[in-house]
N, C-alpha and C positions, 0 to 999 in steps of 0.2 A: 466815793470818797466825799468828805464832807466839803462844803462851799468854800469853808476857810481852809482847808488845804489844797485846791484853787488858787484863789489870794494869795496865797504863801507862794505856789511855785509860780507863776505869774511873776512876782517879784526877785524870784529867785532869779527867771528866765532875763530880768533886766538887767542882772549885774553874773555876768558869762566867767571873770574872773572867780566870785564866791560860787559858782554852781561847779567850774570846777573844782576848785577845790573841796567842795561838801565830796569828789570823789577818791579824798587821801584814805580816805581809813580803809580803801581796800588794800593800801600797801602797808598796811600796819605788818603786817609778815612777811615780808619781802625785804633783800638786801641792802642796804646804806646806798649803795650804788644806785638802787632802782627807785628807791625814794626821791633822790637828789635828780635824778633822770626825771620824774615825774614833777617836781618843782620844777624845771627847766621848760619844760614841754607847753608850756599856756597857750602862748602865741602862736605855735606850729599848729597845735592842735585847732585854737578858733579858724587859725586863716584854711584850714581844711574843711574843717563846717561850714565857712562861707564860702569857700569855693565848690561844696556840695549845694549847696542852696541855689548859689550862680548857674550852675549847672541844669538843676531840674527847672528854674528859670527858663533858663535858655532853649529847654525841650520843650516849653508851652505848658509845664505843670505848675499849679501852685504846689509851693513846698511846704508840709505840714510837719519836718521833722525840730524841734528844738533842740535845744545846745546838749537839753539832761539827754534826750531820746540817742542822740548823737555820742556821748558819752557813754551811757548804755552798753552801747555796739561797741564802742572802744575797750568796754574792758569784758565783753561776754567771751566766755570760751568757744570758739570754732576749730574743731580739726586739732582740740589739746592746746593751742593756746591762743588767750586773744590777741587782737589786732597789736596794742600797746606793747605786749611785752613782746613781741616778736620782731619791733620795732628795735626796742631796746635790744635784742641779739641781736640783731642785723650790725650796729654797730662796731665797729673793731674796737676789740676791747683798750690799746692805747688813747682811743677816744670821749672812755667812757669815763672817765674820771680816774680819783682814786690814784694807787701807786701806780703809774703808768711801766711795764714791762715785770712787776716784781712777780705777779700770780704768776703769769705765764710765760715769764723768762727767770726762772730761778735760777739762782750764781752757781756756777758750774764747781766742783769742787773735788777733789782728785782725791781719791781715795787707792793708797797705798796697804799692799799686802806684803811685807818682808817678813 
């Protein structure tokens, strides 16, 4: 890669809010739901990076993964799906925003045959 695309991600790597975010447009086809869920996620997600960092710390390694490398992982597919959106299922769906009970609890409705 070229020197200035270095520089770039270097500066990318200083501001961890814009690095995640340069990673929306992989939800570009994804649901309102999962979108909104991936706005929410910043902080979770850094404080996990840095608690991987604390970690390989901790083991006596220097840590050479950065926030993009770490994102990366977040969104590769393993075993059909990645780490992010399995996240996102794990959640109960009441949790997840949206109309809370209407997908998954439709109004019961009596249907008569005379």
């Amino acid at each position: 890669m070229p020197s200035h695309y270095s520089m770039l991600s270097d500066i990318l790597e200083q501001q961890p809010r814009t690095t995640y975010q340069s990673f929306q447009n992989l939800f570009s086809g994804r649901s309102p739901l999962q979108q909104q869920y991936f706005n929410t996620q910043f902080t979770p997600t850094y404080n996990r990076y840095l608690g991987n960092l604390g970690s390989t710390l901790r083991s006596g390694v220097l840590p050479t993964t950065t926030f993009t490398d770490y994102l990366s992982g977040q969104f590769t597919p393993t075993n059909g799906l990645d780490p992010f959106t399995r996240r996102f299922g794990s959640i109960p769906p009441d949790m997840r925003g949206g109309s809370p009970g209407r997908r998954f609890n439709p109004q019961f409705r009596f249907i008569r045959d005379f």
